[in-house]
Residue frames as a rotation matrix with the C-alpha (Angstrom) as fourth column:
UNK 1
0.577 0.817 0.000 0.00
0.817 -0.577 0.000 0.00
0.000 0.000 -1.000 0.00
UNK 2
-0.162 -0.608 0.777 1.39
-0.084 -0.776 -0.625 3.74
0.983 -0.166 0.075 -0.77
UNK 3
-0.515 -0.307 -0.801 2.35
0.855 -0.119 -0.504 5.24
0.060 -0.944 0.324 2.42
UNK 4
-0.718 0.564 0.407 0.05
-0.486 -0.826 0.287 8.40
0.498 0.008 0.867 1.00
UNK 5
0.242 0.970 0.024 -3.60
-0.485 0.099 0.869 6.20
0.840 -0.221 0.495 1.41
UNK 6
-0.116 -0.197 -0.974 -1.67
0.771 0.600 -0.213 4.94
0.626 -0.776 0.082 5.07
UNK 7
-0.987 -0.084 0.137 -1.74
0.056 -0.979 -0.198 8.42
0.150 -0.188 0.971 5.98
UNK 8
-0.553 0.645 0.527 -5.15
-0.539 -0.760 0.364 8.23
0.636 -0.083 0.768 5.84
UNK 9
0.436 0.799 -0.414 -5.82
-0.211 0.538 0.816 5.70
0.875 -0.269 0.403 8.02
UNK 10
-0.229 -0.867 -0.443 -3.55
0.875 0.017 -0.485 6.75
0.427 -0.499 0.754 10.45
UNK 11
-0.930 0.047 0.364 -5.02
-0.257 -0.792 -0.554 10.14
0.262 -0.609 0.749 11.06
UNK 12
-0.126 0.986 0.113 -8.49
-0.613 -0.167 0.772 8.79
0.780 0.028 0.625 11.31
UNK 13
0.201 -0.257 -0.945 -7.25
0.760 0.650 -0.015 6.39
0.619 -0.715 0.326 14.09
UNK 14
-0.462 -0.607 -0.647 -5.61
0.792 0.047 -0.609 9.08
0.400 -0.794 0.459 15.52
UNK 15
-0.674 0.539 0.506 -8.54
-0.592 -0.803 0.066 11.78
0.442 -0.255 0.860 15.52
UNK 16
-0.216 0.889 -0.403 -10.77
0.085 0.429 0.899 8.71
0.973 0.160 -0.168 17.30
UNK 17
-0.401 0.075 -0.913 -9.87
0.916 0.013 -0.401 9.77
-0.019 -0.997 -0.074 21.34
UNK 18
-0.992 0.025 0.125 -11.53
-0.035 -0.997 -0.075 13.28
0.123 -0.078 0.989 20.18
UNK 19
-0.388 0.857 -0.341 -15.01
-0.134 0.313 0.940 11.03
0.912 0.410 -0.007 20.30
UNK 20
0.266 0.437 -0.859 -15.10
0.798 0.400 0.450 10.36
0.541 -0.806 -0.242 23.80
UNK 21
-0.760 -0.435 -0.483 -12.65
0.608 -0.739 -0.292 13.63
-0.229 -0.515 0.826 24.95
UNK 22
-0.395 0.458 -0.796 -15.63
-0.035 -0.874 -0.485 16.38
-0.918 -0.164 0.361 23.45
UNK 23
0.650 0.753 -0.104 -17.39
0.062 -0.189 -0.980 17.58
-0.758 0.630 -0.169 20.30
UNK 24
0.196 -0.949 0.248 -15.37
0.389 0.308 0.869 16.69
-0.900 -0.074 0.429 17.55
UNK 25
0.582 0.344 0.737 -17.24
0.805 -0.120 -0.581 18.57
-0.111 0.931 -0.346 14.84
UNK 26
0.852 -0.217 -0.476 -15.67
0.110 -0.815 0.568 21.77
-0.511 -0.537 -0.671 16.45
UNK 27
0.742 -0.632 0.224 -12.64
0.039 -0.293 -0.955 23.75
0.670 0.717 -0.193 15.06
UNK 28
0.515 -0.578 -0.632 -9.22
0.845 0.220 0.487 23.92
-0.142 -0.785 0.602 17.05
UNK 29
0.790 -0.313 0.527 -7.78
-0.035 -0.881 -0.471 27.61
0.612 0.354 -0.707 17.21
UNK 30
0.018 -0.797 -0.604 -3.99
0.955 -0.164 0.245 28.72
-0.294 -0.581 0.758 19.06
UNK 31
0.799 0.484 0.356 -4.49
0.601 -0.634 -0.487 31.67
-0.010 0.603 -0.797 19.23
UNK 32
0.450 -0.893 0.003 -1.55
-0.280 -0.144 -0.949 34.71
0.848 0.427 -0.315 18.21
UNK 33
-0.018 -0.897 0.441 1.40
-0.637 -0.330 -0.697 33.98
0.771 -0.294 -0.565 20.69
UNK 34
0.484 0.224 0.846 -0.04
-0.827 0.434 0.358 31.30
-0.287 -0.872 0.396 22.89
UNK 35
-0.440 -0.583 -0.683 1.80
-0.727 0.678 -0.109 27.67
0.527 0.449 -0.722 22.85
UNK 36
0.686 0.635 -0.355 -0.18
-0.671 0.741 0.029 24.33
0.282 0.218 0.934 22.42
UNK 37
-0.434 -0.583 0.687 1.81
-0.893 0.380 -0.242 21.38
-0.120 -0.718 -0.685 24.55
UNK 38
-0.173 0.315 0.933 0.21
-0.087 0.939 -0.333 18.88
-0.981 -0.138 -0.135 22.75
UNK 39
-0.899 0.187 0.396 -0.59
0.435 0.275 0.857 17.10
0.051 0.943 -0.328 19.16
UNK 40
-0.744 0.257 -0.617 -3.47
-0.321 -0.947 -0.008 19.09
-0.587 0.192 0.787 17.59
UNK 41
-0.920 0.010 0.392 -6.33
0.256 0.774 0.580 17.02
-0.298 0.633 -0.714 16.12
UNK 42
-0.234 0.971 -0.056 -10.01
-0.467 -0.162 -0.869 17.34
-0.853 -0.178 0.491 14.29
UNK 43
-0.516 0.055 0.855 -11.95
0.574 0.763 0.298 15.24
-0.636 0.644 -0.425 12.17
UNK 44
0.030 0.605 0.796 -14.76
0.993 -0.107 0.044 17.46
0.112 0.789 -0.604 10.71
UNK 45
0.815 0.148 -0.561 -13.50
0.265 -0.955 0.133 21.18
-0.516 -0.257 -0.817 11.71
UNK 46
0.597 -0.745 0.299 -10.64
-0.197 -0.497 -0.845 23.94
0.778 0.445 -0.443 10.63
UNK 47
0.421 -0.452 -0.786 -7.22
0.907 0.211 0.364 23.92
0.002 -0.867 0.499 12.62
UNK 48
0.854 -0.005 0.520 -5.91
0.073 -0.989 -0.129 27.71
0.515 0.149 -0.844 13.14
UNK 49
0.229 -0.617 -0.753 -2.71
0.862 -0.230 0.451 28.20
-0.452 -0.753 0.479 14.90
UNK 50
0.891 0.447 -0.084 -2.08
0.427 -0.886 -0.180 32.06
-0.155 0.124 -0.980 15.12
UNK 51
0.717 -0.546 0.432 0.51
-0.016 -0.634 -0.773 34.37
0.697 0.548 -0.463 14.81
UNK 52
-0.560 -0.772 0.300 4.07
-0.770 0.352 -0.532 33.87
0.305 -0.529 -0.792 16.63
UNK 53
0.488 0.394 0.779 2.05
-0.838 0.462 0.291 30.38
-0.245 -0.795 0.555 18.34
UNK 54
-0.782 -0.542 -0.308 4.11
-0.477 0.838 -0.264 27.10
0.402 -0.059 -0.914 18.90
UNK 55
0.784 0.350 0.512 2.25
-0.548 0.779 0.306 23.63
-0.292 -0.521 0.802 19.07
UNK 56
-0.348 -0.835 0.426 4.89
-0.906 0.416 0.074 21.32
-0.239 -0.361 -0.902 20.71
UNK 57
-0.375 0.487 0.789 3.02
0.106 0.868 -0.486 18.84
-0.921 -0.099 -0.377 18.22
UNK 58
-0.925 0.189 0.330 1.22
0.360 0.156 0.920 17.81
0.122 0.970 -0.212 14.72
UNK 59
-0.513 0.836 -0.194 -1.44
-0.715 -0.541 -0.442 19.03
-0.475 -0.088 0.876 13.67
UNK 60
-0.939 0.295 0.175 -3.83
0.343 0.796 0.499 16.10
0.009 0.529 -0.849 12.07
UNK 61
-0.370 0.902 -0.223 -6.68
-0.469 -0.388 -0.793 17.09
-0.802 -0.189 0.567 10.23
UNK 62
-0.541 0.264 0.798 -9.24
0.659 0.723 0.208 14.31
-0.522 0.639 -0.565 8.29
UNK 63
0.200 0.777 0.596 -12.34
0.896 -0.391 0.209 17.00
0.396 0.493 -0.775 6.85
UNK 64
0.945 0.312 -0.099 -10.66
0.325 -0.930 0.174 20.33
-0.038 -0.197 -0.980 7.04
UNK 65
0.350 -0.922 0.165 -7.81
0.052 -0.157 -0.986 22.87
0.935 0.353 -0.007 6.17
UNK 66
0.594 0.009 -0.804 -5.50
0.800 -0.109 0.590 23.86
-0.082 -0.994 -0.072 7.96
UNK 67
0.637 -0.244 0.731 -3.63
0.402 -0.704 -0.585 27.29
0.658 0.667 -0.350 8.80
UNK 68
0.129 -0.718 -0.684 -0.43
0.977 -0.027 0.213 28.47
-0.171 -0.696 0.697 10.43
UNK 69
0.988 0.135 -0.081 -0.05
0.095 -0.920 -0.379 32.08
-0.126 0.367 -0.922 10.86
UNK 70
0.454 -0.854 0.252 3.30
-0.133 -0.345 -0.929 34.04
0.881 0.389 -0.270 10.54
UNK 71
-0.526 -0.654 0.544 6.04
-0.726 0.011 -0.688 33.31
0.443 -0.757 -0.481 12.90
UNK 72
0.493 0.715 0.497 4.29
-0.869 0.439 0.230 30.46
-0.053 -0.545 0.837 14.02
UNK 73
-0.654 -0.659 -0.371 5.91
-0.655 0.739 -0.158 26.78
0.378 0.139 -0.915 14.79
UNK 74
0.469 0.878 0.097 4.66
-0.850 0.478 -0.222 23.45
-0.241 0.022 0.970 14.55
UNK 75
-0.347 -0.901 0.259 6.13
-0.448 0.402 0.798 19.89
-0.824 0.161 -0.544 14.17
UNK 76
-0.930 0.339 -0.140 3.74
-0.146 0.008 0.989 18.64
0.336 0.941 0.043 11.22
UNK 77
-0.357 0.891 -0.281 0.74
-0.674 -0.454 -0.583 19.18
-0.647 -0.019 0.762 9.48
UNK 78
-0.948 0.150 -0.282 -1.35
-0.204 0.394 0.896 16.89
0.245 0.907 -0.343 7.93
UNK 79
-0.458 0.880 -0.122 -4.74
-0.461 -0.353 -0.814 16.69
-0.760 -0.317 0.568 6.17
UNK 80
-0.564 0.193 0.803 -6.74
0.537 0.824 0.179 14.34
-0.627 0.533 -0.568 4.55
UNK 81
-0.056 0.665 0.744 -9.33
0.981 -0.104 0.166 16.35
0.188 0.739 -0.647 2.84
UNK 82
0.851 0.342 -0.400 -7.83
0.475 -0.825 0.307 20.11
-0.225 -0.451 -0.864 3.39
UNK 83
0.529 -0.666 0.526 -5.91
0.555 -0.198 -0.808 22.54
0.642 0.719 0.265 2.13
UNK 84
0.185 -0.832 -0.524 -2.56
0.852 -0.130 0.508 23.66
-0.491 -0.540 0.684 4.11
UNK 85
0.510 -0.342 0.789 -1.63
0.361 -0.747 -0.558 26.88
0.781 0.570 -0.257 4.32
UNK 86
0.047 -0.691 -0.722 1.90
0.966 -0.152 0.209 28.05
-0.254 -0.707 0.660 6.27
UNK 87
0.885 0.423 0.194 2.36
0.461 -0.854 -0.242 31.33
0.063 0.303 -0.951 6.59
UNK 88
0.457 -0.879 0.135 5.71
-0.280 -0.287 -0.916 33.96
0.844 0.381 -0.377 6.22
UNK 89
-0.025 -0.826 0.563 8.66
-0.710 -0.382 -0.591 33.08
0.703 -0.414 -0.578 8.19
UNK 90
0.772 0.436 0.463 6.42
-0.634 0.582 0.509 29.82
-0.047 -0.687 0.725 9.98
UNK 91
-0.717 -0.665 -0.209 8.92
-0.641 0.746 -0.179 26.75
0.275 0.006 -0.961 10.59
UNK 92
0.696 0.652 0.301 7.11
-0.711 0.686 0.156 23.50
-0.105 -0.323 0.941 10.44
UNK 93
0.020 -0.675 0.737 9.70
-0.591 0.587 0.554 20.81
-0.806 -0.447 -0.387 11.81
UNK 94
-0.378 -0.387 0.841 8.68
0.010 0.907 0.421 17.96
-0.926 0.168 -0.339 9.96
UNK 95
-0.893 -0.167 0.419 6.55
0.427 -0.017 0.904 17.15
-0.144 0.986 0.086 7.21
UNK 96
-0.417 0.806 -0.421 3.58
-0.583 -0.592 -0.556 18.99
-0.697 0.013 0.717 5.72
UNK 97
-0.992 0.055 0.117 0.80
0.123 0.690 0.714 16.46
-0.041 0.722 -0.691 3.60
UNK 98
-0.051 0.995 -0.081 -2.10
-0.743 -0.092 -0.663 16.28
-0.667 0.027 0.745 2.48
UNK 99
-0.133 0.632 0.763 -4.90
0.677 0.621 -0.396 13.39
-0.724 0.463 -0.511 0.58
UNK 100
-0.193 0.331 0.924 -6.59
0.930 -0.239 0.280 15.82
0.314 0.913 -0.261 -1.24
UNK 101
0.915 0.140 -0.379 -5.82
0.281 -0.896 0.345 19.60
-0.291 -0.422 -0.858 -0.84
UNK 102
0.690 -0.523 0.501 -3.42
0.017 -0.680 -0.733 22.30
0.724 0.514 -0.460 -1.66
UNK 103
0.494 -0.491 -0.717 -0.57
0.798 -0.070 0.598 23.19
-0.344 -0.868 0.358 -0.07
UNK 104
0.327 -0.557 0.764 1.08
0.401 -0.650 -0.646 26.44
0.856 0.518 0.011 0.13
UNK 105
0.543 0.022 -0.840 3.70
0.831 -0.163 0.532 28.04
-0.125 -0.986 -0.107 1.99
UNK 106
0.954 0.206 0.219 4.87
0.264 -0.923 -0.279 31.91
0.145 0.324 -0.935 2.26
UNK 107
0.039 -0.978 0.206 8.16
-0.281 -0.208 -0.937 33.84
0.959 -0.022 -0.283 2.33
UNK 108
-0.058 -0.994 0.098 10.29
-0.561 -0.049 -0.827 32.37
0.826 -0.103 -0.554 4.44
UNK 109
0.547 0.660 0.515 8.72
-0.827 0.522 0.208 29.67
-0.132 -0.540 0.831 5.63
UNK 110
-0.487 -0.868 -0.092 10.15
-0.854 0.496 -0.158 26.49
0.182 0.001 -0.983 6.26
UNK 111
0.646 0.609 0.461 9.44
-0.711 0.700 0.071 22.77
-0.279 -0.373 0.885 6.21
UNK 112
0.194 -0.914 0.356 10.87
-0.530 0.207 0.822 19.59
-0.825 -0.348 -0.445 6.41
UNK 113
-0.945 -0.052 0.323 9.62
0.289 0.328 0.900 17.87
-0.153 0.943 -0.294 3.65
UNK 114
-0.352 0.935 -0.033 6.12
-0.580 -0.246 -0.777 18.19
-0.734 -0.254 0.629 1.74
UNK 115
-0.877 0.193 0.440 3.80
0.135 0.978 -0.159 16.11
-0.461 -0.079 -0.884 0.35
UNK 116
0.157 0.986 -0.056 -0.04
-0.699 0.071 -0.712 15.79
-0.698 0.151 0.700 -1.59
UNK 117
-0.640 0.119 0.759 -1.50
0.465 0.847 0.259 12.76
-0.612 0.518 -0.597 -3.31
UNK 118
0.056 0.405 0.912 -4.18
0.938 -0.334 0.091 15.06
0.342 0.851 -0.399 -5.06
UNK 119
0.848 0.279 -0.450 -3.40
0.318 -0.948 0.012 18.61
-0.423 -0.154 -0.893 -4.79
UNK 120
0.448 -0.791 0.417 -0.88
0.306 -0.303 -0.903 21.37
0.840 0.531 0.106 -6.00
UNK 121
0.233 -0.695 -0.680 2.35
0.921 -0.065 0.383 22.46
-0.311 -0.716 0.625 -4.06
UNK 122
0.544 0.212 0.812 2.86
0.549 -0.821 -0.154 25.80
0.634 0.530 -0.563 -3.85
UNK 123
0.352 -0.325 -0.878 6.12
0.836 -0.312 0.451 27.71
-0.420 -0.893 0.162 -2.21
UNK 124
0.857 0.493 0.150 6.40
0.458 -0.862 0.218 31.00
0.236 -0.118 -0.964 -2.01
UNK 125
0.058 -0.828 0.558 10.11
-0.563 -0.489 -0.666 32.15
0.824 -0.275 -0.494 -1.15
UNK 126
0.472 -0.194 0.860 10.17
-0.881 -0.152 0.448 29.39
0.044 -0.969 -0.243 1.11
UNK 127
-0.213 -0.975 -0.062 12.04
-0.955 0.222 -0.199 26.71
0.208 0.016 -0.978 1.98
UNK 128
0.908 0.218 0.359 11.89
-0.354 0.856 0.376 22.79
-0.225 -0.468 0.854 2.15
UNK 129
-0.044 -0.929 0.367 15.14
-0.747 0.274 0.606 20.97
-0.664 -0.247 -0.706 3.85
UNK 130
-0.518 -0.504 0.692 14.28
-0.099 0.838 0.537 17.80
-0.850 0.210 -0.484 2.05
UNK 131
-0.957 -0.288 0.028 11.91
0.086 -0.190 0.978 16.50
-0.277 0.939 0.206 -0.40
UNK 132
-0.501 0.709 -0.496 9.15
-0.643 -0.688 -0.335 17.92
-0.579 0.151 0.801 -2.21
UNK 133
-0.871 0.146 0.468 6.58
0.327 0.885 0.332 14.37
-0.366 0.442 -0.819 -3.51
UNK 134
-0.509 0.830 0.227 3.30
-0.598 -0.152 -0.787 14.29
-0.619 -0.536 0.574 -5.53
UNK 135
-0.276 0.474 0.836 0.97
0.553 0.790 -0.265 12.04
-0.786 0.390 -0.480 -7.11
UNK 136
0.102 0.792 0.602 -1.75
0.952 -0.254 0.172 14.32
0.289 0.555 -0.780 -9.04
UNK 137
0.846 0.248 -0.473 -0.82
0.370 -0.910 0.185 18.18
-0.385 -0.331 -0.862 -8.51
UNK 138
0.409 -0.857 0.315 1.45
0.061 -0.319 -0.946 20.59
0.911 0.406 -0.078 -10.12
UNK 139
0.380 -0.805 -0.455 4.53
0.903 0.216 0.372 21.97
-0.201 -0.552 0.809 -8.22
UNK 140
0.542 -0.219 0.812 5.26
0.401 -0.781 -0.478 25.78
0.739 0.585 -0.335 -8.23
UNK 141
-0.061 -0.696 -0.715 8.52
0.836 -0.427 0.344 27.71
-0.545 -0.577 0.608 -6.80
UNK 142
0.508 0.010 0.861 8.18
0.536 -0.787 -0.307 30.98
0.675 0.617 -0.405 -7.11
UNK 143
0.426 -0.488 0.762 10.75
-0.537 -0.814 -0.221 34.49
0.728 -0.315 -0.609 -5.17
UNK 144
-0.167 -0.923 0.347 13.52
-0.817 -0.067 -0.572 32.60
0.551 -0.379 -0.743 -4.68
UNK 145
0.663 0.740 0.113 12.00
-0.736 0.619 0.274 29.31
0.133 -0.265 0.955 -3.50
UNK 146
-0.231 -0.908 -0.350 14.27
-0.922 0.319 -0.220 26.50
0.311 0.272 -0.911 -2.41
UNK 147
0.871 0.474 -0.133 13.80
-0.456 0.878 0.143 22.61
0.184 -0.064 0.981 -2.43
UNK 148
0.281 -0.879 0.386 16.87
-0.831 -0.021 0.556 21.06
-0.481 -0.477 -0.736 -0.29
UNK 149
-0.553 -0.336 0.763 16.42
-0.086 0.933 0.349 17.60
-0.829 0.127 -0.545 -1.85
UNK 150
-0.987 -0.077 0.144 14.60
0.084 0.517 0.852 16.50
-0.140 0.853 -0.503 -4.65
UNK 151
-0.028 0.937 -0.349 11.07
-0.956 -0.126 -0.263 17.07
-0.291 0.326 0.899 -6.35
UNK 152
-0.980 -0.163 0.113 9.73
-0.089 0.870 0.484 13.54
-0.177 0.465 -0.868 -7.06
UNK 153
-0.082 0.962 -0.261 6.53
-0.995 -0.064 0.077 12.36
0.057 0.266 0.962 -8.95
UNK 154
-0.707 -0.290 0.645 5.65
-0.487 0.861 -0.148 9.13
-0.512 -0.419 -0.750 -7.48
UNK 155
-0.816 0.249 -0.522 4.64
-0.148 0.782 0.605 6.04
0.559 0.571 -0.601 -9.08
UNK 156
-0.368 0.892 0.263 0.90
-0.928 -0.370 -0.045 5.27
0.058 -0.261 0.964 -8.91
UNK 157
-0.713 0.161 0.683 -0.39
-0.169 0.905 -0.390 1.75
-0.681 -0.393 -0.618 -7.26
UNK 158
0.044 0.899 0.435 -2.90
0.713 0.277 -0.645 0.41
-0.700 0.338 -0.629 -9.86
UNK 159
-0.704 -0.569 0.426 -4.61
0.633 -0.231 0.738 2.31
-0.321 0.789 0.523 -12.63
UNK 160
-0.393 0.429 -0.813 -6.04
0.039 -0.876 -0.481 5.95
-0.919 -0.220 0.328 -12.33
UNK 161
0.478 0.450 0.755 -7.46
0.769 0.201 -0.607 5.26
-0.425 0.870 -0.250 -16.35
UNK 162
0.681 -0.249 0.689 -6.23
0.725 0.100 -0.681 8.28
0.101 0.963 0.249 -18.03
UNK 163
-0.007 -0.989 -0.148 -2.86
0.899 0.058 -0.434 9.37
0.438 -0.136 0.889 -18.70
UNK 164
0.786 0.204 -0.583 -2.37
0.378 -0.905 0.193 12.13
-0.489 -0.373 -0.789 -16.08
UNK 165
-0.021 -0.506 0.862 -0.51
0.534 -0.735 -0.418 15.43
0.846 0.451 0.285 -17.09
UNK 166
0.776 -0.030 -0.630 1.35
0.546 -0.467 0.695 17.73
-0.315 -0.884 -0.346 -14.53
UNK 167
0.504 -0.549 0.667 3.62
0.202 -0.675 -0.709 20.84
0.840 0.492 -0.229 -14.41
UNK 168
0.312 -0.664 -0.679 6.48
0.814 -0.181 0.552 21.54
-0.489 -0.725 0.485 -12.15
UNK 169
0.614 0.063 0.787 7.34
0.612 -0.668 -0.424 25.43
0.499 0.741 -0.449 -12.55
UNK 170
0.144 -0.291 -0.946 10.32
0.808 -0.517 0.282 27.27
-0.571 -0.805 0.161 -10.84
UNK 171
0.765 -0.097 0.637 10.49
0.387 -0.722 -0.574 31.07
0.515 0.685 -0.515 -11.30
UNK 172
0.673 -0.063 0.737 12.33
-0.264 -0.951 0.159 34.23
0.691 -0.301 -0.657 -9.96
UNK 173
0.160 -0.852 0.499 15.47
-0.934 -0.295 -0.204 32.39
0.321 -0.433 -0.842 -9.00
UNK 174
0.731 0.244 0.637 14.14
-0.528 0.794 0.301 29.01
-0.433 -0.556 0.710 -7.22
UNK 175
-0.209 -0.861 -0.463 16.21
-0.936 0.314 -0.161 26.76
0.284 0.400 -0.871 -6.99
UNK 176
0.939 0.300 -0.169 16.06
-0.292 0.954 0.072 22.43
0.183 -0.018 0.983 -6.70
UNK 177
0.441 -0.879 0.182 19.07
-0.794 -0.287 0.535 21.30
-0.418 -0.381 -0.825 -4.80
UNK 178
-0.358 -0.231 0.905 18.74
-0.227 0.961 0.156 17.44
-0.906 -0.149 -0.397 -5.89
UNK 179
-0.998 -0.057 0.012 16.96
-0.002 0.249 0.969 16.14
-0.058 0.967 -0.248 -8.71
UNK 180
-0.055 0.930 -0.362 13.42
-0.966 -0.142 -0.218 16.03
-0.254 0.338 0.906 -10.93
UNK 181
-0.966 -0.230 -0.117 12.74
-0.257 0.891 0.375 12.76
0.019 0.392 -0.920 -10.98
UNK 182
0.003 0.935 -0.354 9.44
-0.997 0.032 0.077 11.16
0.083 0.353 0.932 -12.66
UNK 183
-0.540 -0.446 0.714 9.06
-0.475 0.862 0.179 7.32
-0.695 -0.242 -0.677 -11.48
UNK 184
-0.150 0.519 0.841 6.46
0.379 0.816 -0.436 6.72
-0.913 0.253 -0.320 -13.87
UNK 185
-0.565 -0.154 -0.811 7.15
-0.391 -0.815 0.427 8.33
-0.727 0.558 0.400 -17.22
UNK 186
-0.941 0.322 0.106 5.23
0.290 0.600 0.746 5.54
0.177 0.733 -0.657 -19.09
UNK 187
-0.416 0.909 0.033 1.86
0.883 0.394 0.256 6.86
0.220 0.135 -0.966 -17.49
UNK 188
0.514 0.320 -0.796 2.36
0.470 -0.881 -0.051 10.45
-0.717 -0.348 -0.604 -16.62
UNK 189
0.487 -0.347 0.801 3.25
0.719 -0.362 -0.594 13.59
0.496 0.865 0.073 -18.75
UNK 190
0.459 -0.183 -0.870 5.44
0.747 -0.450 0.489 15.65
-0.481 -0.874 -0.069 -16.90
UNK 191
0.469 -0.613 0.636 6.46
0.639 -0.262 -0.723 19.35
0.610 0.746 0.268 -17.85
UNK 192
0.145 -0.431 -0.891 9.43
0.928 -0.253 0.273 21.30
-0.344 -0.866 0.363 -16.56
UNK 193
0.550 -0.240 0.800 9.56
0.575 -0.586 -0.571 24.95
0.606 0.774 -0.184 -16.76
UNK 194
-0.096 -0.785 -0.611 12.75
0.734 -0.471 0.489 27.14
-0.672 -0.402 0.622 -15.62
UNK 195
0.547 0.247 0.800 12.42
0.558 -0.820 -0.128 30.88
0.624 0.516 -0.586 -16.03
UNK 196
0.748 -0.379 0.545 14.06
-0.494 -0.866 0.077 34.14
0.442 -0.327 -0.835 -14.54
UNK 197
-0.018 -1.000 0.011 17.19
-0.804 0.008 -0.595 32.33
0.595 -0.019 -0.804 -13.65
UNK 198
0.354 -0.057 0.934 16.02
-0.717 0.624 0.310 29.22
-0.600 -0.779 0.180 -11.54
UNK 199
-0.232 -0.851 -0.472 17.72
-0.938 0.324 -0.122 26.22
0.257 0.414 -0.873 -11.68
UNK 200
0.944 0.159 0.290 17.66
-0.279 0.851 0.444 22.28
-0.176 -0.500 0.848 -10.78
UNK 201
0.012 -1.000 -0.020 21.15
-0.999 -0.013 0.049 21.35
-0.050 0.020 -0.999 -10.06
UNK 202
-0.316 -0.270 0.909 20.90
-0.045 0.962 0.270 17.56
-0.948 0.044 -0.317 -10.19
UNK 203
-0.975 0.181 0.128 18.79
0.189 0.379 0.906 15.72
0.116 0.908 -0.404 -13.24
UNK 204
-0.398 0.787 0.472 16.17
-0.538 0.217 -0.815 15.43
-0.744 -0.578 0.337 -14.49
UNK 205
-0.950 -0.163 0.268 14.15
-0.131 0.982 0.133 11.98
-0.285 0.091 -0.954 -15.33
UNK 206
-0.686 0.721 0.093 11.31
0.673 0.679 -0.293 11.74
-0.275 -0.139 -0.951 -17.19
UNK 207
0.026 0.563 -0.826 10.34
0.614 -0.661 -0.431 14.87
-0.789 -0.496 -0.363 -18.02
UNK 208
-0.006 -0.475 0.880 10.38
0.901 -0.384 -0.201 17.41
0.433 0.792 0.431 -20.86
UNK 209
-0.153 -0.532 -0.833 12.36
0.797 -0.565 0.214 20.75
-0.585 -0.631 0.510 -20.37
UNK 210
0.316 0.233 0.920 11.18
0.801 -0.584 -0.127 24.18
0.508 0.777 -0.372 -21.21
UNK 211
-0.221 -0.633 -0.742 13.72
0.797 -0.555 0.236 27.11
-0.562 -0.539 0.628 -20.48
C-alpha cells in the first residue's frame, strides 16, 4: 500500500480519542502567541494556529484545512481532505501532507519535507530541507524558493485510467538542490519549466524541459 492512502488511516485512528474527549465537529484555534503542549487534532472542523504560536506537536486534520499564521511553529501538518496553508517566516519541523488539498507556503517559511497525493504544491520564497513528492498536482517555486532535496513524482499503485498530465514550474530564481525525478514516465506527462534564472542542479528523469 502507498504510504500516501496509510496516511489516511492513520489520522483517522488518531482523531478517534476526540469522540469520547468532546465535540469533535468543532474547530481547534492557538491563538496569536499562545503555545499548544500537545498534538493538535479534528476530524470534521478547521485547525488555526495564530501568529508567533508554537504547538509542541502535529497538527492532524481528516475533513478540514489547515492554517499556520506568521512566525508560528509546529512539528507537522497533515490533512486528509484540506488545504494547508503556512504562513511567512512559519517553521514547520517535519513534514507537511495532504490526501486531497493544496498546499502552500509563504516567504520564508520552512518545512521539512512536503507532500499531496491530489493537490498542488505551492512555495512561495520558502524553503523545504528535504523533499518535495506528488501524485496528481502541479509543483510551483516561485521568489527565490528553495527545495533542499529532490522534487519527485511518485509512481501510482494500480490504474487511475487516463494518462495524467502535470507541471512543475520554478520562477524568480528558485532553486532544486537534488533532482526532478518522474518514477512513472510511461503513465504520466510531466512538464518542466525554468524561467528568470532558476535552476535544478541535479537531473532530471522523465520529463520534458522548457527554459
Amino acid at each position: 500500500m502507498n504510504r500516501r492512502w496509510i496516511l489516511v488511516l492513520v489520522l483517522t485512528i488518531a482523531a478517534l480519542p476526540a469522540l469520547a474527549d468532546g465535540p469533535f465537529n468543532e474547530s481547534v484555534r492557538v491563538r496569536d502567541g499562545e503555545v499548544a503542549d500537545r498534538d493538535l487534532s479534528s476530524l470534521n472542523g478547521r485547525i488555526s494556529v495564530g501568529d508567533g504560536a508554537t504547538v509542541k506537536g502535529d497538527c492532524d486534520s481528516v475533513n478540514g484545512s489547515i492554517t499556520v499564521g506568521a512566525d508560528a511553529r509546529a512539528e507537522g501538518l497533515n490533512s486528509v481532505n484540506g488545504r494547508i496553508r503556512v504562513g511567512e517566516r512559519a517553521v514547520i519541523a517535519d513534514e507537511v501532507e495532504t490526501v486531497n488539498g493544496d498546499i502552500e507556503l509563504q516567504y520564508g517559511s520552512e518545512a521539512g519535507e512536503v507532500s499531496s497525493v491530489n493537490g498542488s504544491i505551492r512555495l512561495v520564497g520558502a524553503a523545504v530541507r528535504n523533499d518535495v513528492s506528488v501524485i496528481n498536482g502541479d509543483v510551483t517555486l516561485v521568489d527565490g524558493a528553495r527545495v533542499g532535496g529532490s522534487i519527485v513524482v511518485e509512481e501510482v499503485d494500480g490504474n487511475w485510467g487516463k494518462r495524467r498530465r502535470l507541471t512543475i514550474e520554478l520562477n524568480d530564481g528558485s532553486t532544486v538542490a537534488g533532482d526532478i525525478i518522474v518514477e512513472d514516465p510511461k503513465n504520466i506527462d510531466v512538464e518542466v519549466i525554468l524561467s528568470g534564472g532558476s535552476r535544478v542542479q541535479g537531473r532530471i528523469e522523465g520529463a520534458k524541459v522548457v527554459e
